[in-house]
C-alpha positions as CSV (number, residue, x, y, z in Angstrom):
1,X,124.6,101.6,116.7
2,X,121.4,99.9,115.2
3,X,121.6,97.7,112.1
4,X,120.6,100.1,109.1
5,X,117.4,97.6,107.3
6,X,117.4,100.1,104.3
7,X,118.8,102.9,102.7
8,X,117.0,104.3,99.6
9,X,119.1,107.0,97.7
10,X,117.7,109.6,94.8
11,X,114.8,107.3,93.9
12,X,112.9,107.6,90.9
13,X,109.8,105.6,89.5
14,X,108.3,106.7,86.4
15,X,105.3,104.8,84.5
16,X,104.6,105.4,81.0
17,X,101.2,107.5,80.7
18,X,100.0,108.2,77.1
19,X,102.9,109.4,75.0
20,X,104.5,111.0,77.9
21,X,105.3,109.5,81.6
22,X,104.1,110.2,85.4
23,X,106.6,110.2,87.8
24,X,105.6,108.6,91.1
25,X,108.7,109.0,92.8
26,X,111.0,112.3,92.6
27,X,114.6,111.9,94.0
28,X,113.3,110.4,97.3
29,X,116.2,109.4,99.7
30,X,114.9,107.4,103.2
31,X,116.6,104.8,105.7
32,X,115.1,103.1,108.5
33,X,116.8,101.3,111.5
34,X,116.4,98.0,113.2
35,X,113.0,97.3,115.6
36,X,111.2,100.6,113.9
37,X,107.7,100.5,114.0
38,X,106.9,103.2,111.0
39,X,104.6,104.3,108.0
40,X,104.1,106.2,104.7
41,X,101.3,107.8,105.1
42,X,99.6,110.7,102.6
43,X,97.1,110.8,100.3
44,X,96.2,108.7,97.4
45,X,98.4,108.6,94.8
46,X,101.2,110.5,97.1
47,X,103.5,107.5,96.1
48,X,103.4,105.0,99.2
49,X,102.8,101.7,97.7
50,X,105.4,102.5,95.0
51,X,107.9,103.3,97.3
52,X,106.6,99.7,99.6
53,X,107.0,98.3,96.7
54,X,110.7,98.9,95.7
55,X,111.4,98.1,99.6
56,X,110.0,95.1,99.0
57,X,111.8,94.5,95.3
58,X,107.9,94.0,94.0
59,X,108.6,97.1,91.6
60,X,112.3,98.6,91.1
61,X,113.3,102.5,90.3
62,X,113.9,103.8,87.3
63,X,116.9,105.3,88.6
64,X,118.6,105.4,92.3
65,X,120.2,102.9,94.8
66,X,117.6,100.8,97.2
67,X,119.6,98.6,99.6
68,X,117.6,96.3,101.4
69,X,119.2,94.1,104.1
70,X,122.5,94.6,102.9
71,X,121.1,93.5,99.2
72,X,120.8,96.0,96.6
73,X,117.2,95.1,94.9
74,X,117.2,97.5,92.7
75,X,119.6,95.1,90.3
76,X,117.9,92.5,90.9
77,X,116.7,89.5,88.4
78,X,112.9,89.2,88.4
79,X,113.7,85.8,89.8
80,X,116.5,86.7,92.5
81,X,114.5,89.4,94.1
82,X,111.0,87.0,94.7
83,X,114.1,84.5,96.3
84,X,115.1,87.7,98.1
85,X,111.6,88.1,99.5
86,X,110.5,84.2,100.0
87,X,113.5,84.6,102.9
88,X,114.1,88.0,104.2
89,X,110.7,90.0,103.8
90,X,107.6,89.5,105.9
91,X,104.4,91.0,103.9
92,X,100.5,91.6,105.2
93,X,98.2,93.3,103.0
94,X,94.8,94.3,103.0
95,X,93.4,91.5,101.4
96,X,94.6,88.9,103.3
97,X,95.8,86.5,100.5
98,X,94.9,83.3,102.1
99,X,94.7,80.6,100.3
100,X,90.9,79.1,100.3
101,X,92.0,75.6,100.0
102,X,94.5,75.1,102.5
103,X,94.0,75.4,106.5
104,X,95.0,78.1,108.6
105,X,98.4,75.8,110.2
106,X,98.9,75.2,106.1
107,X,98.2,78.6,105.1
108,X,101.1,80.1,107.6
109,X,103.6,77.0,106.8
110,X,103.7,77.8,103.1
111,X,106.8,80.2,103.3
112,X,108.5,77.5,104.5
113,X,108.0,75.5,102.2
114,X,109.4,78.0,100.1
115,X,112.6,78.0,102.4
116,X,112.8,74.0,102.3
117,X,113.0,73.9,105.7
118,X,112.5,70.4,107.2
119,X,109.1,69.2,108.7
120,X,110.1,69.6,112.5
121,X,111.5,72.8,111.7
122,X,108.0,73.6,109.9
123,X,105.9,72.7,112.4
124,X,107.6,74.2,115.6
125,X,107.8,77.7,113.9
126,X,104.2,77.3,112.9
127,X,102.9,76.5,116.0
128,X,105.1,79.2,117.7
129,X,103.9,82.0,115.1
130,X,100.3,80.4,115.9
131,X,100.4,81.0,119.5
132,X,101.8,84.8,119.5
133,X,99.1,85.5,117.3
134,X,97.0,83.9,119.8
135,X,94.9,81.8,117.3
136,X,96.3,78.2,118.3
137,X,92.6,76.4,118.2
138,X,92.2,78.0,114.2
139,X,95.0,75.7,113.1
140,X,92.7,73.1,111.1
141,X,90.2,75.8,110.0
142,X,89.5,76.9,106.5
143,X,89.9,80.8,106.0
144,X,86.4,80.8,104.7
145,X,85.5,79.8,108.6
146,X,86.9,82.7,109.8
147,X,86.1,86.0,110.6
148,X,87.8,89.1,109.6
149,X,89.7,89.7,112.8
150,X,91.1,85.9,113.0
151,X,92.1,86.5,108.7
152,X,94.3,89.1,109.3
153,X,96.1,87.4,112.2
154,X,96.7,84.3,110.2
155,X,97.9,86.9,107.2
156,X,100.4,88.5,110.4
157,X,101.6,85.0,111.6
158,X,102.3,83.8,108.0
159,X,104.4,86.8,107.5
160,X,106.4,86.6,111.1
161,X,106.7,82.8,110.9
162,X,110.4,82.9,109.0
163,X,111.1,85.9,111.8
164,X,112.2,88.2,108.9
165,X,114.1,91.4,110.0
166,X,111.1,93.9,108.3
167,X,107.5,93.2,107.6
168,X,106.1,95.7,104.8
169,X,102.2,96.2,105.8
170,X,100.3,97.9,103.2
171,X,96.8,99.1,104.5
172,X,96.4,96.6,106.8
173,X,93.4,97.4,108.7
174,X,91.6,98.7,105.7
175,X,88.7,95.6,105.9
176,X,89.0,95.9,109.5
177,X,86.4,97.5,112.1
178,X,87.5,99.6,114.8
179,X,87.5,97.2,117.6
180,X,89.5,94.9,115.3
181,X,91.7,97.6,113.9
182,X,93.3,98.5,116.9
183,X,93.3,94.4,118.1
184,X,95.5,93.9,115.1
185,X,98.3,97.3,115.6
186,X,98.4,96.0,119.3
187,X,99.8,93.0,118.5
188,X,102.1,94.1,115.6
189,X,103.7,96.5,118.3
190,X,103.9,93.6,120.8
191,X,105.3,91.7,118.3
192,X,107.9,94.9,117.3
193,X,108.8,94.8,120.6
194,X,109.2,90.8,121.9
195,X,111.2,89.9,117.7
196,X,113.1,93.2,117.1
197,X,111.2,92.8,114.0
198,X,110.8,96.3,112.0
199,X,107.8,97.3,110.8
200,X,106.8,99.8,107.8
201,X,103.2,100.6,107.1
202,X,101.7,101.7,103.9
203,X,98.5,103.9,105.5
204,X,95.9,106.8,105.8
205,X,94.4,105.2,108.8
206,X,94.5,107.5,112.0
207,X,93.7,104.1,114.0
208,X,97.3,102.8,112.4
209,X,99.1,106.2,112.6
210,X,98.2,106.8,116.4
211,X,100.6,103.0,117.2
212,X,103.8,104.8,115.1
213,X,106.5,105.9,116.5
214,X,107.7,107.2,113.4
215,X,105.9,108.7,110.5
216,X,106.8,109.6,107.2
217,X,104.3,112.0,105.2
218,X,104.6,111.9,101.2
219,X,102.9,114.0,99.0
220,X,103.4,113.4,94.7
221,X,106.4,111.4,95.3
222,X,108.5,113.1,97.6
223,X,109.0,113.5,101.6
224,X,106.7,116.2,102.7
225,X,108.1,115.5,106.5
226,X,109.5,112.7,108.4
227,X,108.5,113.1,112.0
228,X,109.0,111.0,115.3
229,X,106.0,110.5,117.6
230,X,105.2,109.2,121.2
231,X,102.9,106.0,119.9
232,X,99.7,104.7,121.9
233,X,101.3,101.9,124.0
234,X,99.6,97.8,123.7
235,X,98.2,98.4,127.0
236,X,96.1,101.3,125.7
């Protein structure tokens, strides 16, 4: 039996709105298993960065259970869930979140940092993530030097490069062309495959839906259907 990465039960977000409240989430119960490659996907406002967002102990529920990795987050301390995620939780977004200052080899060691692992152990995981990404000869470049392509591939490797168990992607081809769109879901399926890593993917993108093998459809906070699909396959 696969390792259960979460298990969400009777979620509910509210925000305050005026004198009243929006609810965002409405009793929402989800799990996903080890090595998934999945998304949210549904219209704006349907809910699926909120619900990324509790995953990832960014946000918590107003009311439910969300056990992450064995950990539940949603009684977590502002500062033990950011611990939580600086060791267990791999993130790519659609703005890439580089820092300008630092180079690309710099850029994808800072999680380690953040871990306090040692120098050699820092540099050999680098250099690893660097080379599955394919982006080896970037590794003294500033991310103002490159293009959008070669951004989000620094953005994947810094989020692989503590091999967390579940990378939360949230519109990640959004500032993407075509070409480069499908590049990038390519290689986060290879990667799926080769770590056993599980993926979930905040998205409206067909590009990103057609690589899923499992898709999740919200619509104002609650699971409109949750479907498996035969995915496009890397060689495609």
């Amino acid at each position: 039996m696969k390792e259960e990465i979460f298990a969400l039960k009777h979620i509910y977000k509210r925000f305050p709105l005026g004198e009243g409240e929006f609810t965002a989430l409405k009793d929402l119960s989800l799990s996903m298993q080890a090595a998934e490659f999945a998304g949210l996907v549904g219209p704006s406002g349907s809910g699926k960065t909120t619900l990324l967002n509790i995953i990832g102990g960014l946000d918590q529920p107003s009311e439910g259970e969300a056990i992450v990795l064995g950990q539940d987050v949603a009684k977590m301390s502002a500062k033990a869930a950011a611990n939580f995620r600086n060791l267990e939780l791999g993130f790519i977004f659609q703005q890439f979140n580089l820092l300008p200052v630092y180079t690309v080899f710099e850029n994808v060691e800072f999680p380690l940092l953040l871990q306090k692992k040692s120098k050699a152990e820092r540099q050999k995981a680098v250099k690893e993530a660097l080379e599955w990404l394919g982006i080896a000869h970037l590794a003294n470049k500033k991310p103002d030097k490159l293009s959008g392509g070669e951004g989000q591939r620094v953005a994947i490797a810094r989020a692989i490069v503590k091999r967390p168990k579940l990378i939360l992607a949230d519109e990640p081809t959004a500032n993407l062309d075509a070409a480069n769109a499908h590049n990038i879901m390519r290689l986060m399926r290879r990667l799926n495959q080769e770590l056993g890593t599980s993926f979930l993917f905040s998205t409206h993108d067909e590009k990103v839906m057609a690589y899923l093998e499992r898709i999740i459809h919200l619509r104002d906070g609650e699971i409109e259907k949750d479907e498996a699909k035969t995915p496009k396959t890397v060689s495609e």
